[in-house]
C-alpha positions as CSV (number, residue, x, y, z in Angstrom):
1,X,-23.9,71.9,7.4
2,X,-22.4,68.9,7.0
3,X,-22.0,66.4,4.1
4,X,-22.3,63.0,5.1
5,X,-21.6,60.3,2.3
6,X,-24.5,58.6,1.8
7,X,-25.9,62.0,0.7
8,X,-23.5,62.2,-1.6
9,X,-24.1,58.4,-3.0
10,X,-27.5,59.6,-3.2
11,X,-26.9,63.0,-5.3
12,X,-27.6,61.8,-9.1
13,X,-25.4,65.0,-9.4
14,X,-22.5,63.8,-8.3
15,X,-22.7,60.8,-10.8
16,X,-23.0,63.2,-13.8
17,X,-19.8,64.8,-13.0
18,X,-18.1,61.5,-13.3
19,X,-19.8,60.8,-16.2
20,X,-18.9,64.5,-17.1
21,X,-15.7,64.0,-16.5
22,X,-15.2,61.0,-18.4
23,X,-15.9,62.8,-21.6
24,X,-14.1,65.2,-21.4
25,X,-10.5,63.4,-20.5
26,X,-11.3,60.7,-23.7
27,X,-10.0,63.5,-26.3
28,X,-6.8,64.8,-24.5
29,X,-4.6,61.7,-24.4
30,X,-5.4,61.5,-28.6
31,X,-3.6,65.0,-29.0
32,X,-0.8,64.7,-26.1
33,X,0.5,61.5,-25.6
34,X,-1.2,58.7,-27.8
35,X,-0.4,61.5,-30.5
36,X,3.4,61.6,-29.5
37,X,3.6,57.8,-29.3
38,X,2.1,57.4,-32.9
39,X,4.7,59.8,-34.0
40,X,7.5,58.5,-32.4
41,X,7.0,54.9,-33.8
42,X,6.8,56.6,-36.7
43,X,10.6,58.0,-37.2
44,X,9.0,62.0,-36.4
45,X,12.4,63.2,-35.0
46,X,12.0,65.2,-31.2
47,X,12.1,68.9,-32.2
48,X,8.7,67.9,-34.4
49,X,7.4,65.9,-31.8
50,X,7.3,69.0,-29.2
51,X,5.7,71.1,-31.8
52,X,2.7,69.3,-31.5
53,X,2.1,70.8,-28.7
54,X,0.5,73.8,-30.4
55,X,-1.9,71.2,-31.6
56,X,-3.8,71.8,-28.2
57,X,-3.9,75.2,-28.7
58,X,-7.4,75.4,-28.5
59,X,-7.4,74.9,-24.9
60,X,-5.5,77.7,-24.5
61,X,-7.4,80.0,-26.7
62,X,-10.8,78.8,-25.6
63,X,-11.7,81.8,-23.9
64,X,-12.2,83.4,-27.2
65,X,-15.4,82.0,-28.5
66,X,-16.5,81.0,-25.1
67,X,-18.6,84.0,-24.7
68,X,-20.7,82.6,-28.0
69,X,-21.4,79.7,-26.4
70,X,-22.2,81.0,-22.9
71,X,-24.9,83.6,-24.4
72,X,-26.2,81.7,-27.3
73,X,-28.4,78.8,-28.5
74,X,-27.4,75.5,-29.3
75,X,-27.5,74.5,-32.9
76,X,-29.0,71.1,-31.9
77,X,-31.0,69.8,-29.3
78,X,-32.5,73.4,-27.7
79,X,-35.3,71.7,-26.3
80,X,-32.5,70.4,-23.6
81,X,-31.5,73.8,-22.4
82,X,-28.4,75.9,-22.7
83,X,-25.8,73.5,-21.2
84,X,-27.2,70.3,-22.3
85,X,-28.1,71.3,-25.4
86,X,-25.1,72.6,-26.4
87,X,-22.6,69.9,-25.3
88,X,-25.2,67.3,-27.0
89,X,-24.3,69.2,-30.0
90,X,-20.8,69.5,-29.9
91,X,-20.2,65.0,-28.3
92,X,-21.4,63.2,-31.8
93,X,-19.3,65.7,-33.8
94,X,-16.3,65.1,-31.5
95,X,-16.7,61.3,-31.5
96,X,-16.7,61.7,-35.7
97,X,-13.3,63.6,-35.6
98,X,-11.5,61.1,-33.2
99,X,-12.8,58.5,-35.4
100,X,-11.5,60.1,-38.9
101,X,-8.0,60.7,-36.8
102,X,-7.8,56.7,-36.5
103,X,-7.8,56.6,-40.8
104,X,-4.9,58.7,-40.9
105,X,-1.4,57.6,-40.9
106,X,1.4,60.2,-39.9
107,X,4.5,57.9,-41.3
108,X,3.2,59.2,-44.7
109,X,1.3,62.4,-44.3
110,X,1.8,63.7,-41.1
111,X,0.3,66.9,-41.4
112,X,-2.7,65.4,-42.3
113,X,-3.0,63.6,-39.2
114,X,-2.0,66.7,-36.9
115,X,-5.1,68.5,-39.5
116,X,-7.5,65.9,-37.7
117,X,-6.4,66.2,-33.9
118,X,-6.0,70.0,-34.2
119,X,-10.0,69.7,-35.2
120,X,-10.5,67.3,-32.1
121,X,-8.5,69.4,-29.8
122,X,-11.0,72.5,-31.0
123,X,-14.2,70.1,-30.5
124,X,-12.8,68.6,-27.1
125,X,-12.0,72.7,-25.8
126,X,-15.7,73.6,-26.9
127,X,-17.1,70.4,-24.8
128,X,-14.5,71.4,-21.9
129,X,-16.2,74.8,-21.7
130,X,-19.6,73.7,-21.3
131,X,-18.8,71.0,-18.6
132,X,-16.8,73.5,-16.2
133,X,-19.9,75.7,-16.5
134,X,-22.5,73.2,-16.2
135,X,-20.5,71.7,-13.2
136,X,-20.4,75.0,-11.2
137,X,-23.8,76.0,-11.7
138,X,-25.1,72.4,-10.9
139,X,-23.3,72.5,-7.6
140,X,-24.0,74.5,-4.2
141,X,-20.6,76.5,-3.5
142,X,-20.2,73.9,-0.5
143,X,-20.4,70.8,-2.7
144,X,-17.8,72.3,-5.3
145,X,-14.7,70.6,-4.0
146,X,-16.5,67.2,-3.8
147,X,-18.0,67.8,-7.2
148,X,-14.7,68.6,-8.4
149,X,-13.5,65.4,-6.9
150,X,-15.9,63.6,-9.2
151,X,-14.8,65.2,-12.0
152,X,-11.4,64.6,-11.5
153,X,-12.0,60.7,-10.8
154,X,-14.0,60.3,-14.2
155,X,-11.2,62.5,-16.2
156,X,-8.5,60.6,-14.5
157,X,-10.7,57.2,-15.5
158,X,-10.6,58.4,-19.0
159,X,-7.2,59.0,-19.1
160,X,-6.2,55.4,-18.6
161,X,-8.7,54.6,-20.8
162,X,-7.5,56.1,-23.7
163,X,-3.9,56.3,-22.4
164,X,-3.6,52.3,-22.0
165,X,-6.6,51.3,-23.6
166,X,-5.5,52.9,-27.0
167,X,-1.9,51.7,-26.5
168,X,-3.8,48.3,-26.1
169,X,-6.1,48.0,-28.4
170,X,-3.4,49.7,-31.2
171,X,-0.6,46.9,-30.1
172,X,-3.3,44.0,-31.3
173,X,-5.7,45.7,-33.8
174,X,-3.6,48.4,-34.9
175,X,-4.2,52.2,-34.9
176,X,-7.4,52.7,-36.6
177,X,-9.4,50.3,-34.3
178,X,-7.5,52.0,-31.2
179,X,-9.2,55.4,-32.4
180,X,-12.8,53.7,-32.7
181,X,-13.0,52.2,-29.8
182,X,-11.9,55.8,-28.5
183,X,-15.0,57.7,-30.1
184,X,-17.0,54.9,-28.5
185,X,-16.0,56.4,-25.1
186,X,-17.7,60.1,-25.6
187,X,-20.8,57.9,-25.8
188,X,-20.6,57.8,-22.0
189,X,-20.5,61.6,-21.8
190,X,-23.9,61.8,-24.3
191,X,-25.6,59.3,-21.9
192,X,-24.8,61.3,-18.6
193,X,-26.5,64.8,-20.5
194,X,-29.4,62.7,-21.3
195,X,-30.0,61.9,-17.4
196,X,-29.1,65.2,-16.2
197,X,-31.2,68.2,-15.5
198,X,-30.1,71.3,-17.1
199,X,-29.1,73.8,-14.2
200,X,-30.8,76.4,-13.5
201,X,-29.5,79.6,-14.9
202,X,-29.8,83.7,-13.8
203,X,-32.9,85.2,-15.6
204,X,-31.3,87.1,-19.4
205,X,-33.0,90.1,-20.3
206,X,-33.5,91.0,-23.8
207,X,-30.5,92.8,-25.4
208,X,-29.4,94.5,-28.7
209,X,-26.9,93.2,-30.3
210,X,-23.9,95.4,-29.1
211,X,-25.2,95.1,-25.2
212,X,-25.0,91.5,-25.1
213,X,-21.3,91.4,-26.6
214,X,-20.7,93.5,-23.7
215,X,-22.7,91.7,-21.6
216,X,-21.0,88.6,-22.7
217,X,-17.4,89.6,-23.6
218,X,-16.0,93.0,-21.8
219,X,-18.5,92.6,-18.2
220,X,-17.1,89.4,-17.6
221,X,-13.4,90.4,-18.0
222,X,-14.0,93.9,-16.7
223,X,-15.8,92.3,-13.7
224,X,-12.1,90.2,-13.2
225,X,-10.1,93.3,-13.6
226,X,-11.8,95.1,-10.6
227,X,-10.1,92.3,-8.3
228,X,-7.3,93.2,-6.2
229,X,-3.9,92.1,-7.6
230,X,-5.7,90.4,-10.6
231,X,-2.6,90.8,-13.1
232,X,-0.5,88.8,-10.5
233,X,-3.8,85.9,-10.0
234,X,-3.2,85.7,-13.5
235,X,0.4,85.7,-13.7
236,X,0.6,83.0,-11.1
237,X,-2.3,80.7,-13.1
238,X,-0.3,81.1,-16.4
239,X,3.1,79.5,-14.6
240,X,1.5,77.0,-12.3
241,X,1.8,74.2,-14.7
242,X,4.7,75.4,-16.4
243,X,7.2,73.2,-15.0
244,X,4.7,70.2,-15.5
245,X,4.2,71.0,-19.4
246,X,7.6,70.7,-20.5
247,X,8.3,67.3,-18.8
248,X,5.1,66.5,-20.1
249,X,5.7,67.1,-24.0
250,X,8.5,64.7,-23.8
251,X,7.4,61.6,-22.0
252,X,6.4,59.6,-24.3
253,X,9.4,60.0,-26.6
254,X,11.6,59.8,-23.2
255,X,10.0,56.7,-22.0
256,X,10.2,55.2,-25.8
257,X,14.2,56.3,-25.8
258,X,14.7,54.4,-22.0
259,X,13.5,51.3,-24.0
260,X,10.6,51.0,-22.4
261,X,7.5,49.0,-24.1
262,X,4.0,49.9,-25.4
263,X,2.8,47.5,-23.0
264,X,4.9,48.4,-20.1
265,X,4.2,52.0,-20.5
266,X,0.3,51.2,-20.8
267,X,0.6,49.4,-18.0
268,X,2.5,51.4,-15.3
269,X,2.2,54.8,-16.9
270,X,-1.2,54.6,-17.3
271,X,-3.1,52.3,-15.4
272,X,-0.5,52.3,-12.0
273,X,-0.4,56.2,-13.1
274,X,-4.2,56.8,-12.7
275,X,-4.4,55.0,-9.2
276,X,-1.7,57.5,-7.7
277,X,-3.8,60.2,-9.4
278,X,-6.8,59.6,-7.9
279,X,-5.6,59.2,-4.6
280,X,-3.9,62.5,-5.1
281,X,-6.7,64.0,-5.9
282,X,-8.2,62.4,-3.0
283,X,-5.5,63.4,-0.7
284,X,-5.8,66.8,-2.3
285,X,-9.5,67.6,-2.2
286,X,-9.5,66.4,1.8
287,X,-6.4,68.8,2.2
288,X,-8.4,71.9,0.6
289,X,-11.3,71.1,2.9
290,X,-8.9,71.2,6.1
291,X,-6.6,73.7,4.8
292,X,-8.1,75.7,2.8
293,X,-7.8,76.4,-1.0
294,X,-4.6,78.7,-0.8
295,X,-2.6,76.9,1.8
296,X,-3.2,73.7,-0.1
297,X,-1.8,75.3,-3.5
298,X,1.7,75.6,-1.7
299,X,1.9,72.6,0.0
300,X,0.6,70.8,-3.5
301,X,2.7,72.9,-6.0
302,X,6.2,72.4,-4.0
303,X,5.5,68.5,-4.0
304,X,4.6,68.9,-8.0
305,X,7.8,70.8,-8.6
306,X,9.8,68.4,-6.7
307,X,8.4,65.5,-8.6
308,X,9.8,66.3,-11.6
309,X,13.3,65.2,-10.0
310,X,12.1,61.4,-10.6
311,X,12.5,62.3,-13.9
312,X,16.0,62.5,-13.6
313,X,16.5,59.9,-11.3
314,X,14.7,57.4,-14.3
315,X,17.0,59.3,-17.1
316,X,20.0,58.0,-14.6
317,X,18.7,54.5,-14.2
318,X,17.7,53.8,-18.0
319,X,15.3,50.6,-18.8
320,X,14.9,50.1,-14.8
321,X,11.1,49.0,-14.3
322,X,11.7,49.9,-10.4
323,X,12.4,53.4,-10.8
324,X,9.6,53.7,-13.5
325,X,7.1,52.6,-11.1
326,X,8.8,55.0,-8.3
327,X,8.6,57.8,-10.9
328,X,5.3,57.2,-12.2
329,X,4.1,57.0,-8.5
330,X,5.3,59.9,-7.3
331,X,4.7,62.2,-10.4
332,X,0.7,61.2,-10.6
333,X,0.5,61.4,-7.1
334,X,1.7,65.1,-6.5
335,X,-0.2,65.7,-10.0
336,X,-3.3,64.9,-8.4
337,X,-2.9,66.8,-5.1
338,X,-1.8,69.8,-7.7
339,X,-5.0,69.2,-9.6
340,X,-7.5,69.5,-6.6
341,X,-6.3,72.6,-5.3
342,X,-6.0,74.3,-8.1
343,X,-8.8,73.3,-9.9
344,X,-11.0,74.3,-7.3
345,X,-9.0,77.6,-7.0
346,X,-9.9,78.7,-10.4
347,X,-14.1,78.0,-9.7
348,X,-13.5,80.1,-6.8
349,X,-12.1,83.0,-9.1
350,X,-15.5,83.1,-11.4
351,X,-19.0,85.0,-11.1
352,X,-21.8,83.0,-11.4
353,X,-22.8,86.1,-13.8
354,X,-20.0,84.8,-16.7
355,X,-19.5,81.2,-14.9
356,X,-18.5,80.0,-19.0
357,X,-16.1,82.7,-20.2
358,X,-14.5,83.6,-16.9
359,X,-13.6,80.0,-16.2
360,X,-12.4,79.6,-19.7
361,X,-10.2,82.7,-19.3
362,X,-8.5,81.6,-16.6
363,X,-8.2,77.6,-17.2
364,X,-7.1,78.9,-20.9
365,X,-4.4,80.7,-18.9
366,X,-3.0,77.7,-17.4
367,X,-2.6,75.7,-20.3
368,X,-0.5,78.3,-22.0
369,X,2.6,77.0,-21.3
370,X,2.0,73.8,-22.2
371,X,0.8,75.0,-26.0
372,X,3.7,77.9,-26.5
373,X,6.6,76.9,-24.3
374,X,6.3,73.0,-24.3
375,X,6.6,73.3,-28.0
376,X,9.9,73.9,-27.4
377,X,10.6,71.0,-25.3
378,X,11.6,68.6,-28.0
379,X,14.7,71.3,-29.0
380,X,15.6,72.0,-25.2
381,X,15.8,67.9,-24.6
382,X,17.8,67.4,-27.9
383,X,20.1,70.1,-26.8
384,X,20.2,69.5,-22.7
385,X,19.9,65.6,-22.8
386,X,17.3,64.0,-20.4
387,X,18.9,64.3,-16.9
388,X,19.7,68.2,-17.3
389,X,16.1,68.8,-19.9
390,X,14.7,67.5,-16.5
391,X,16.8,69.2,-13.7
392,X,15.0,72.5,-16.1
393,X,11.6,71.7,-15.8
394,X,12.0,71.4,-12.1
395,X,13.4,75.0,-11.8
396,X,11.1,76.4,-13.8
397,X,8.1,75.9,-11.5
398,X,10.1,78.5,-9.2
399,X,8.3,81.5,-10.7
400,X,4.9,80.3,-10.3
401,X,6.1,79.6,-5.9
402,X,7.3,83.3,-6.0
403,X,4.2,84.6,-7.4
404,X,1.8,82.6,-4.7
405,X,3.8,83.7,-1.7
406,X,3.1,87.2,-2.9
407,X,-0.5,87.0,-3.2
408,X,-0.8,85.1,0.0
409,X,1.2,87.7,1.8
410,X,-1.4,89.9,0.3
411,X,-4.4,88.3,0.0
412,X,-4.5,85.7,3.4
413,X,-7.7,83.4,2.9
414,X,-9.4,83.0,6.3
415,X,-9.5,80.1,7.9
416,X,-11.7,77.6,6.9
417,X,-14.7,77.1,9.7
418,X,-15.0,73.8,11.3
419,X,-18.6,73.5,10.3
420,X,-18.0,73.4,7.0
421,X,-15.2,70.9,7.5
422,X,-15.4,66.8,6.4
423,X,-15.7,65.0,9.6
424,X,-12.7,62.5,9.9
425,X,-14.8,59.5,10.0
426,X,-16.3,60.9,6.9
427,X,-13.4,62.0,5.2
């Protein structure tokens, strides 16, 4: 069966995922990069600034409380359902947090200020683990890649909002009216779960105590573990990103030390940035579709690890607007394809039986470089300089390309059937 686009313009679904997806990108720019340009107008030296990537280590460890809110009530709103209910609950106290963030000034206290975004990364986790579940359950298997594709456009969207916007709104009104306007934004997540419908979930039979833990903690890791080759699915999730999260950590210190503005980085690295995201992500959910997931992951993660070489070519050139446009181009672009393929990888890796705390196991997974190793990122740059700090994050995607071929040597994934495929004229 296939799916023709004005079906799609017509599935309210679809729209929520945006929406969705919206929400839950406002948060992450506030702990990552906004964060590190605060901080590095603020005299924080490198080796600090890299440490604060263990302030999003709640993304990485959200597969620990995930099982509480996969099998329990919401504390607000019940009346919505599980899914609904639970991220209405957890949007007005995030919006409150990224708010307080904006009255805090890290020139003077720092630690305050990394106090209030480790509590937003925490809150923003917590949202991130009821969307992935809500958007898997919402969606037919065959309408997961396009849903995905939604998501992906309305996280990307927030991105520049609260990458440039912030930067924006900071350089005229200064940083407390830059945060504001940012807890603003998870108003259009709060507005997209009072249109939704909450999905429909698998019948839950009364339990004691001690069967649902199991039910909610050890089945859905036990019912991973009976996978073939699950330690090296796992292995390979862990060091897909890894290259990524070290170059990451240290862009906006890098593009601070090339001399580059606040505007100019708002402006090319965020807004010129999202545009090659999307169509990456474009590009990379039609290549899944013709390729299929697995063959897609290669082709995307050699262009990803190969991107990181405009890195070096910018750390060459200096305060050359050119090349940042080149590098921003090709670095969001191969981001994007990255993101589709392996995105929709991981949703193909849960059971609907543990949607929640499988997919938070395993996206938890891939964000553990970026919280341990890119901490350290600020210490390798200092002691590698740019060019070669770069020329490492490039070879350390390596692993992570060993790791695939193996499990596609192992584990082919057939072929995927031409009925199933986007038409050309539709794609």
């Amino acid at each position: 069966m296939r799916l023709s686009l004005p079906a799609i313009a017509n599935d309210r679904r679809f729209l929520i995922m945006l929406a969705l997806g919206f929400s839950s990108g406002v948060p992450l720019p506030l702990t990552a990069f906004v964060l590190r340009q605060w901080m590095s107008e603020s005299g924080i030296e490198l080796t600090a600034i890299g440490l604060t990537a263990l302030v999003g280590l709640s993304y990485s460890l959200k597969f620990l409380w995930s099982p509480l809110i996969d099998h329990s009530a919401p504390p607000l709103f019940r009346a919505w359902g599980r899914r609904r209910g639970w991220l209405a609950s957890i949007q007005p106290v995030l919006a409150l947090a990224i708010l307080a963030m904006g009255f805090t000034n890290p020139a003077t206290a720092p630690e305050i200020t990394v106090a209030v975004a480790v509590l937003v990364a925490f809150l923003s986790a917590s949202q991130d683990i009821v969307v992935d579940a809500f958007r898997i359950e919402i969606l037919e298997e065959r309408q997961q890649g396009l849903g995905l594709a939604y998501y992906v456009w309305g996280y990307r969207g927030a991105l520049l909002a609260a990458n440039a916007g912030t930067l924006t709104v900071a350089n005229f009104a200064g940083w407390t009216a830059a945060f504001a306007y940012c807890a603003a934004l998870v108003g259009v997540g709060f507005l997209a779960v009072t249109l939704a419908a909450e999905p429909a979930a698998a019948p839950r039979p009364a339990l004691a105590w001690a069967a649902r833990m199991r039910a909610a903690v050890a089945d859905p890791f036990a019912d991973f573990m009976r996978r073939p080759y699950w330690l090296a699915i796992l292995l390979f999730i862990a060091l897909f990103k890894l290259g990524e999260a070290l170059a990451g950590v240290m862009t906006a210190p890098f593009y601070r030390e090339m001399g580059f503005s606040r505007v100019e980085v708002a402006a090319v690295g965020s807004v010129f940035g999202l545009f090659a995201t999307l169509l990456g992500a474009l590009a990379g959910g039609w290549l899944v579709v013709r390729i299929g997931t697995a063959r897609a992951l290669v082709l995307t993660g050699l262009t990803q690890m190969l991107s990181n070489l405009m890195y070096v070519a910018l750390a060459h050139a200096g305060h050359d607007m050119p090349m940042l446009w080149a590098q921003v181009g090709v670095e969001n672009f191969t981001d994007g394809l990255a993101d589709a393929a392996f995105v929709t990888y991981l949703s193909s890796l849960t059971s609907r039986a543990f949607t929640a705390t499988q997919y938070a196991l395993l996206s938890s997974l891939a964000a553990v470089p970026l919280r341990t190793l890119g901490a350290s990122s600020g210490s390798l740059a200092e002691w590698l300089g740019w060019a070669d700090f770069f020329l490492l994050t490039t070879a350390a995607a390596l692993p992570a390309m060993a790791v695939m071929l193996f499990l596609l040597a192992r584990l082919p994934p057939p072929r995927p059937a031409p009925e199933h495929a986007l038409p050309a004229s539709e794609a």
